[in-house]
C-alpha positions in Angstrom: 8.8 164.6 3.9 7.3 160.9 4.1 3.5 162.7 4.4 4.3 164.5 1.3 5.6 161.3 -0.1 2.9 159.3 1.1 0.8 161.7 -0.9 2.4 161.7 -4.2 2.6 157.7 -4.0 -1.4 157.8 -3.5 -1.3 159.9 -6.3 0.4 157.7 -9.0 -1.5 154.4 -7.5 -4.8 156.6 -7.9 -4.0 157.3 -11.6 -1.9 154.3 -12.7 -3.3 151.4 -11.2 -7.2 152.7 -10.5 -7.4 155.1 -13.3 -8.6 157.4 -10.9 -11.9 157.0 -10.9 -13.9 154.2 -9.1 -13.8 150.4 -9.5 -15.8 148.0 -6.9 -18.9 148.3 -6.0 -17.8 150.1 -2.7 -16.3 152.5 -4.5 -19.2 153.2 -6.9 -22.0 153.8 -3.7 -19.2 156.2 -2.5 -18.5 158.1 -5.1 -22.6 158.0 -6.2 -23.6 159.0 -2.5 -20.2 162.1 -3.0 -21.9 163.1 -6.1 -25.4 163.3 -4.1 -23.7 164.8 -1.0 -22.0 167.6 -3.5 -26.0 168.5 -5.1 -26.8 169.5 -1.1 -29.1 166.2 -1.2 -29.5 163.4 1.0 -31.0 160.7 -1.4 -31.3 161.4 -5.7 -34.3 160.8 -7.4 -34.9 157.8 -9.3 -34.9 157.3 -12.9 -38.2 157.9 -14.5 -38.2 155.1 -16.5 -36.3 151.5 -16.7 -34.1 151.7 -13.5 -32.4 148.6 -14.3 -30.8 150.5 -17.4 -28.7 153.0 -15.1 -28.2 149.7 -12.6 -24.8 150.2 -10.5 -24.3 147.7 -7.8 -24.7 148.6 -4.4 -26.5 152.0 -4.9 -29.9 151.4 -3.0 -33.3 152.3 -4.5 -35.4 152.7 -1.4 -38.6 154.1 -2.3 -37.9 155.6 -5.5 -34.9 157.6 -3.3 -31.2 156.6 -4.6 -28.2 156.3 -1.8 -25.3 154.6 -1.4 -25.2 151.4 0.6 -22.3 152.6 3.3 -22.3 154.6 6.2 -22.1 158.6 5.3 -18.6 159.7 6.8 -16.8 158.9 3.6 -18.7 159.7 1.4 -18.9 163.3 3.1 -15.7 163.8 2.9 -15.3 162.3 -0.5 -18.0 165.4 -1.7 -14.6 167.4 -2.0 -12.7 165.8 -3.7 -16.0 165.6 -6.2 -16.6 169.5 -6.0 -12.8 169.7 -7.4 -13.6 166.9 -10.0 -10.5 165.2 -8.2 -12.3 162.4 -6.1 -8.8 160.9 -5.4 -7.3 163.5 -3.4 -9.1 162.7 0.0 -7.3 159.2 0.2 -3.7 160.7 -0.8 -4.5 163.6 2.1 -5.8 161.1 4.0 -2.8 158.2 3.6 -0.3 161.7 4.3 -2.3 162.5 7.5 -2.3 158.7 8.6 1.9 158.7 8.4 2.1 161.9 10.0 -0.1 160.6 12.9 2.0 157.5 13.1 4.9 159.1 13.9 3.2 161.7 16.2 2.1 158.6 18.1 5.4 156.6 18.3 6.8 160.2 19.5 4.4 160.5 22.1 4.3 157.1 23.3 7.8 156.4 23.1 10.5 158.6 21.5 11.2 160.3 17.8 12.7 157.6 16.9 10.1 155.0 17.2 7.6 157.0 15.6 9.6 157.7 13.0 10.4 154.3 12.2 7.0 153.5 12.4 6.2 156.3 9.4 8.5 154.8 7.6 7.7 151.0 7.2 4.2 152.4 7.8 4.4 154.5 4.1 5.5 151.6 2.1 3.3 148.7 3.7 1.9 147.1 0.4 -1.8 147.0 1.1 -1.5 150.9 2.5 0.2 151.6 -0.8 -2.7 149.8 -2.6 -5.8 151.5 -0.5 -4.3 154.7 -0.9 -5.1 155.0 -4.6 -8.3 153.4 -4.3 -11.8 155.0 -3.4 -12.6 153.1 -0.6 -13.3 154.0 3.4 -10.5 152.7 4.7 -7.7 155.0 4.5 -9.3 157.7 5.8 -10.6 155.6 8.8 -6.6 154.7 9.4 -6.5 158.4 9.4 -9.4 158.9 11.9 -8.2 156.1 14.2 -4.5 157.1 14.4 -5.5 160.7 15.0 -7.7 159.7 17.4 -5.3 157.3 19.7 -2.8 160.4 19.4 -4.9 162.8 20.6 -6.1 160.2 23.4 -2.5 160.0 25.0 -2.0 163.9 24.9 -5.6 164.4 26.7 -4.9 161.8 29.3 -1.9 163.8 30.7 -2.9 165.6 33.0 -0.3 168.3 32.4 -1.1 168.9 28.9 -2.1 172.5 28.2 -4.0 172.0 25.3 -6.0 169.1 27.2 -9.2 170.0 26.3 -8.2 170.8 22.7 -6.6 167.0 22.3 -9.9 165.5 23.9 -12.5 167.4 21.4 -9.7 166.2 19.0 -10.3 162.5 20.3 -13.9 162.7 20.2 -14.8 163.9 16.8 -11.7 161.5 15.3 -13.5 158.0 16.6 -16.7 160.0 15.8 -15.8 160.5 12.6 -14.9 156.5 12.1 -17.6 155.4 13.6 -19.8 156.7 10.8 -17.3 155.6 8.3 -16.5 152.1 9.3 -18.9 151.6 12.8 -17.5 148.0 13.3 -14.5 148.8 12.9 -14.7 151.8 15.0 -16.1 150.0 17.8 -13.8 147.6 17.8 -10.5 150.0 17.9 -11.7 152.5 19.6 -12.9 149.4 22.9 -9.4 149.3 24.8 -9.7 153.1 24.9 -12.7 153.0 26.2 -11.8 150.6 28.9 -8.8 152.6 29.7 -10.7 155.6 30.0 -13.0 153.9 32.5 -10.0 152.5 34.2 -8.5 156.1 34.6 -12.3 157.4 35.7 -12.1 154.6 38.1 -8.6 155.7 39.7 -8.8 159.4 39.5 -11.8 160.8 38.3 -11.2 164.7 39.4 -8.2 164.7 37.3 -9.8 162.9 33.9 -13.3 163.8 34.3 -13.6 167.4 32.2 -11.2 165.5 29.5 -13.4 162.7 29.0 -16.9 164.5 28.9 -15.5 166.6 26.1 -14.1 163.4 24.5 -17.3 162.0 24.8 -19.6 165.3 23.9 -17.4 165.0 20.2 -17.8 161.5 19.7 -21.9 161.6 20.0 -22.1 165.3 18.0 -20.1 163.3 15.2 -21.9 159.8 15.7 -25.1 161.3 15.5 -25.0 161.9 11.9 -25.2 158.1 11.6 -28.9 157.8 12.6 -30.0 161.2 11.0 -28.5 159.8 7.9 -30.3 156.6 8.5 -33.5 158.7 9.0 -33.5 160.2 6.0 -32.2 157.8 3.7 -34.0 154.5 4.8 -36.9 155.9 7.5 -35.5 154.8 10.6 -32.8 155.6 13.0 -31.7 152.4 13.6 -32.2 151.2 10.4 -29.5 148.6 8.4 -28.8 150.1 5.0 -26.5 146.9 4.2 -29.6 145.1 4.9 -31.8 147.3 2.0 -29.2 145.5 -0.6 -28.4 142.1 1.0 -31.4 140.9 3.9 -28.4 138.8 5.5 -25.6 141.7 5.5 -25.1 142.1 9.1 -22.5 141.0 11.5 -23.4 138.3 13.9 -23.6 134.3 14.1 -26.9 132.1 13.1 -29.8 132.7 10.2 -29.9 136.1 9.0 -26.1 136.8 9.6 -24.7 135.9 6.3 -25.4 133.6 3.4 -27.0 130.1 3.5 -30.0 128.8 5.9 -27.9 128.2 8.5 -26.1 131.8 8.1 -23.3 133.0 9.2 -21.1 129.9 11.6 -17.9 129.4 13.7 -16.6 127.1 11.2 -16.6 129.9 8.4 -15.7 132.5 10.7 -12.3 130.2 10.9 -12.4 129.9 7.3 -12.1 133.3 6.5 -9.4 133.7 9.7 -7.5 130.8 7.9 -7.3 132.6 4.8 -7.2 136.5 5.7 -4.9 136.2 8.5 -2.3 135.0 6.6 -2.5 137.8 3.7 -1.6 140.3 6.6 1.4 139.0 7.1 2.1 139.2 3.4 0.6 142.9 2.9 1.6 144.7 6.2 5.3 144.8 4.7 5.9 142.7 2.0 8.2 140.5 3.1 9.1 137.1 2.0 7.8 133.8 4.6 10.3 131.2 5.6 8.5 127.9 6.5 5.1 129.8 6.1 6.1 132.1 8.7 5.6 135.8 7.4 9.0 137.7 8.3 6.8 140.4 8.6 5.7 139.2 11.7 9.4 139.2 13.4 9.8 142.8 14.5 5.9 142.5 15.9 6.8 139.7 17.8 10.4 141.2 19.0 8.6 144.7 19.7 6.4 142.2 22.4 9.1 140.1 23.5 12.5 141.6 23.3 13.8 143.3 26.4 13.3 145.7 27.8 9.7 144.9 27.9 7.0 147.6 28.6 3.6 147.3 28.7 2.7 149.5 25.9 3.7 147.5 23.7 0.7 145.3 24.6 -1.8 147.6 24.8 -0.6 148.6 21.0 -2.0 145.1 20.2 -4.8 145.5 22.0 -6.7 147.6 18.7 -5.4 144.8 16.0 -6.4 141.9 18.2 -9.8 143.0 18.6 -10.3 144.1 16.0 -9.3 140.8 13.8 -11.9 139.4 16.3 -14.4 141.5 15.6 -14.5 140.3 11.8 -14.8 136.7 12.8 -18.5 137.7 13.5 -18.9 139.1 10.2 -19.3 136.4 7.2 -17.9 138.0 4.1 -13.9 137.9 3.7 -11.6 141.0 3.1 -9.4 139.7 1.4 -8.6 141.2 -2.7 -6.2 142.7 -4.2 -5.4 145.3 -1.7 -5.0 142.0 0.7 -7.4 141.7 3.9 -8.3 145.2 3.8 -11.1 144.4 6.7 -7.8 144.5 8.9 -6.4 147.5 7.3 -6.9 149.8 10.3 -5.2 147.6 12.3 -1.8 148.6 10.7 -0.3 152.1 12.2 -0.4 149.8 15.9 1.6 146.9 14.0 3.9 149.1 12.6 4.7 151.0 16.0 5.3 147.4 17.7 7.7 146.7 14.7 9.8 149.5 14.7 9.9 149.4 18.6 11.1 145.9 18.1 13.7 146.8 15.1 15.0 149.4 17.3 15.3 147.4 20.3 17.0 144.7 19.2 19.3 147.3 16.9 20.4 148.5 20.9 22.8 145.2 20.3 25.5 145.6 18.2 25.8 142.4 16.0 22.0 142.5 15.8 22.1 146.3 14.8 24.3 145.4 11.6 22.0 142.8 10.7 19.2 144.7 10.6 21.3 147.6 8.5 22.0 145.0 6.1 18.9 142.9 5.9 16.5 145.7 6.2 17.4 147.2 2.6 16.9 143.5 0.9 13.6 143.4 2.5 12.2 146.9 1.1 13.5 145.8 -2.2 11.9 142.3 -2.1 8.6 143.9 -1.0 8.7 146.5 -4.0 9.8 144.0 -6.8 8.0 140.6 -5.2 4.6 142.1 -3.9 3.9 145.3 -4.3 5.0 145.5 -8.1 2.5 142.5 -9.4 -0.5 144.0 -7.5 0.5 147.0 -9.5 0.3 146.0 -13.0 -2.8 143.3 -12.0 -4.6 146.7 -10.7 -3.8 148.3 -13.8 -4.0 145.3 -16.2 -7.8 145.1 -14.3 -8.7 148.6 -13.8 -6.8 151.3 -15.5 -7.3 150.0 -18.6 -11.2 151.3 -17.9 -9.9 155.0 -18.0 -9.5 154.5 -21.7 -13.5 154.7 -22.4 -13.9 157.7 -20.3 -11.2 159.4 -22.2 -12.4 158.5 -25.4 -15.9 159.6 -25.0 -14.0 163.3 -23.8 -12.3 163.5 -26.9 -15.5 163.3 -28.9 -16.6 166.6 -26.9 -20.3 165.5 -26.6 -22.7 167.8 -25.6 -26.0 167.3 -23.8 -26.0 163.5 -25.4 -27.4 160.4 -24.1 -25.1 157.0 -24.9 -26.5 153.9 -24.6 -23.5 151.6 -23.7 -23.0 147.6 -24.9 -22.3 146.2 -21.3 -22.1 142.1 -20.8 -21.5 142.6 -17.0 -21.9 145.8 -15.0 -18.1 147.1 -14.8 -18.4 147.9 -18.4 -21.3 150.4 -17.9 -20.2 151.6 -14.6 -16.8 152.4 -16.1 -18.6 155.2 -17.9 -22.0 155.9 -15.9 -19.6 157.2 -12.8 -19.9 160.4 -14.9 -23.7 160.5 -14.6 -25.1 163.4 -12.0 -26.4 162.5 -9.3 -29.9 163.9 -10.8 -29.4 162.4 -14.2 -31.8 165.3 -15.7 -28.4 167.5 -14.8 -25.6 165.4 -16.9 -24.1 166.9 -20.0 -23.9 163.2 -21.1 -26.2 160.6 -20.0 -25.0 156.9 -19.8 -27.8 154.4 -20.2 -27.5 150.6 -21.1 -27.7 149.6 -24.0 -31.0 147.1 -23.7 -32.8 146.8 -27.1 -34.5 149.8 -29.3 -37.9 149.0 -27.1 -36.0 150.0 -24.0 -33.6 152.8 -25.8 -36.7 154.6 -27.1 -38.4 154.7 -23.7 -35.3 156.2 -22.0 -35.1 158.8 -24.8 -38.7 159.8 -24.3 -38.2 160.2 -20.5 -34.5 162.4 -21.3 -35.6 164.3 -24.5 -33.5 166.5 -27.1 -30.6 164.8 -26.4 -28.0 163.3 -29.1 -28.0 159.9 -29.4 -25.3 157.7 -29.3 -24.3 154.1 -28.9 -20.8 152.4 -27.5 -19.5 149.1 -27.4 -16.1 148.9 -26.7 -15.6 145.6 -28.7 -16.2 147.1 -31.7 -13.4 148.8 -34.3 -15.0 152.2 -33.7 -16.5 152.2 -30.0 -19.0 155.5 -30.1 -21.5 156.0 -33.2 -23.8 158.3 -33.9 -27.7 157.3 -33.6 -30.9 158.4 -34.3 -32.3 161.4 -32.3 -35.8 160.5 -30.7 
């Protein structure tokens, strides 16, 4: 019931607050690479004329070859949802997969009720809520990475039957992350890895087949990384953030980040100072007393509050590296969504909260507080912090979904619009529509750059109607003259 929930909730923020379609520039290289992904193509072709009228941010001309900025996982699963002309869908599956996991997890590790609990604050966190309609990587990378620590504690047990099943499980799960989010894979997936040595170390008879497997599906999946980078950019190793920004990378010094001096220690802190903070506020919504987060209270009792077991630590172990992982990187996460550069630290937060909240309920006095306080909380998060980042989303963004249904009403057929944009957003909220190989769109979105411009594009696309928008007039779409 809460997957199912999970997914409906995705659903409605996908169509209410994002329009369903995409918004950032993240979004756009994802859903552009999707599109490519979905023609059986690597890289599209680039316009044959004036590239900088069918400009999108982030979508890489390399060589007259088109690609998306980010990593391929997403955007290969994304392809879909883009077959089905339902792009959202992958994030709802994927938000319903990441609760399910959760609770298969707290079960595991601990008992039903724990990972239960866990599902549960887990499928109302605000900035889960918020990714979940959105078309960006990280919900299904919270998917990948809670799959893949379940399946790491079934194939550890050496009396599981299915061992070998859970550990290919494992493997192709951080595989799959690691060309999704490869940071933020690394940094999740480390205290596995050193437990895995740590079991090697003690027994390696007994773990040695589970591992190799584990390890045979994380390279068959990882390996799609450098093939893709092959292809797209002509190296293995190459950077694609690079191909857009020279100093997008993660590290400290010139070249790591913007300025001459790059990316430093004191901005590291800077963006710690302000991100860290946010999580409190967007991992449950609750209220901060003092400029303390309560949402930081069950955490801390899940740690601290007897009886005390050492999983409960190594559940930490993922967020804390994690968060220090990003101090080496020199943009900041934080938006609307909140610090979504942390996001994938959440399903371990919300297991250490629920194991606190169900610790301390053990008491009795503390067990009525929590029955009383817990529904004031939920209530607070929905009305104080998840409701305004609602109707900002949709104030911002839904309110786009209004051109691309306008220009459906008008039925166009094999048409090329040239659109009135003053910033990017307002072309890309219609050019998403573009194929991947413009020669293939029913309508063709251009920018609308002066007649000079206009008539070279309709040279280059002929026998197409002509139109022009521009949304800030009484009646947006015109007819033009046919070239």
């Amino acid at each position: 019931m809460l997957s199912a929930a999970s997914f409906l909730l995705a659903a409605a923020v996908a169509w209410g607050v994002f329009g369903a379609m995409p918004q950032l520039e993240d979004e756009h290289a994802n859903y552009f690479q999707a599109k490519v992904f979905a023609s059986l193509r690597v890289t599209a072709d680039a316009p044959r004329v004036s590239p900088e009228a069918f400009f999108i941010p982030f979508i890489i001309n390399h060589n007259d070859r088109l690609f998306g900025k980010y990593p391929p996982g997403y955007p290969l699963l994304l392809t879909w949802g883009v077959l089905i002309g339902q792009p959202w869908i992958i994030n709802a599956l994927a938000a319903a997969m990441t609760v399910f996991g959760v609770y298969l997890l707290g079960r595991d590790l601990f008992n039903e009720d724990v990972g239960l609990l866990a599902a549960s604050l887990g499928a109302i966190s605000p900035m889960f809520v918020l990714l979940n309609g959105s078309l960006l990587a990280h919900t299904t990378t919270l998917a990948e990475v809670t799959i893949f620590a379940w399946a790491f504690v079934r194939a550890r047990r050496a009396a599981e039957r299915r061992r070998l099943i859970f550990a290919a499980l494992a493997g192709l799960s951080i595989g799959w992350a690691a060309i999704t989010r490869p940071w933020t894979a690394a940094a999740i997936g480390a205290p596995f890895a050193l437990i895995a040595l740590r079991d090697l170390f003690d027994h390696p008879r007994v773990h040695i087949r589970a591992y190799a497997v584990m390890l045979i599906g994380t390279v068959l999946i990882a390996s799609i990384l450098p093939l893709y980078n092959t292809l797209t950019a002509g190296s293995p190793t190459a950077n694609t953030y690079r191909l857009w920004w020279p100093y997008d990378s993660v590290g400290f010094g010139p070249g790591n980040g913007r300025g001459d001096e790059g990316h430093t220690w004191d901005k590291a802190q800077l963006n710690f100072n302000l991100d860290f903070p946010e999580l409190g506020v967007m991992l449950f919504g609750w209220p901060g007393v003092a400029g303390f987060a309560l949402s930081w209270l069950p955490v801390l009792l899940g740690l601290g509050w007897p009886p005390h077991d050492k999983r409960d630590w190594l559940l930490m172990m993922p967020p804390v590296l994690l968060i220090a992982a990003h101090l080496a990187y020199w943009a900041r996460g934080g938006s609307l969504y909140g610090p979504r550069y942390y996001a994938e630290a959440m399903p371990f937060l919300w297991l250490v909260a629920a194991r606190g909240l169900i610790k301390l309920s053990a008491v009795k006095w503390p067990r009525r507080l929590i029955f009383a306080a817990l529904p004031l909380l939920i209530v607070y998060s929905v009305v104080f912090t998840i409701e305004p980042r609602f109707l900002e989303g949709a104030d911002r963004y839904a309110r786009l979904r209004v051109d691309v249904n306008r220009i459906a009403a008008a039925r166009l057929k094999h048409a090329l619009v040239f659109v009135r944009a003053n910033y990017w957003i307002d072309y890309a909220s219609l050019a998403w529509q573009n194929a991947a190989m413009l020669d293939a769109s029913n309508v063709l979105y251009a920018y609308d750059y002066g007649s000079l411009n206009n008539q070279a594009i309709q040279q280059a696309y002929p026998g197409r109607r002509v139109y022009y928008y521009d949304r800030t007039q009484s009646v947006p779409l015109v007819a033009g003259r046919d070239q």
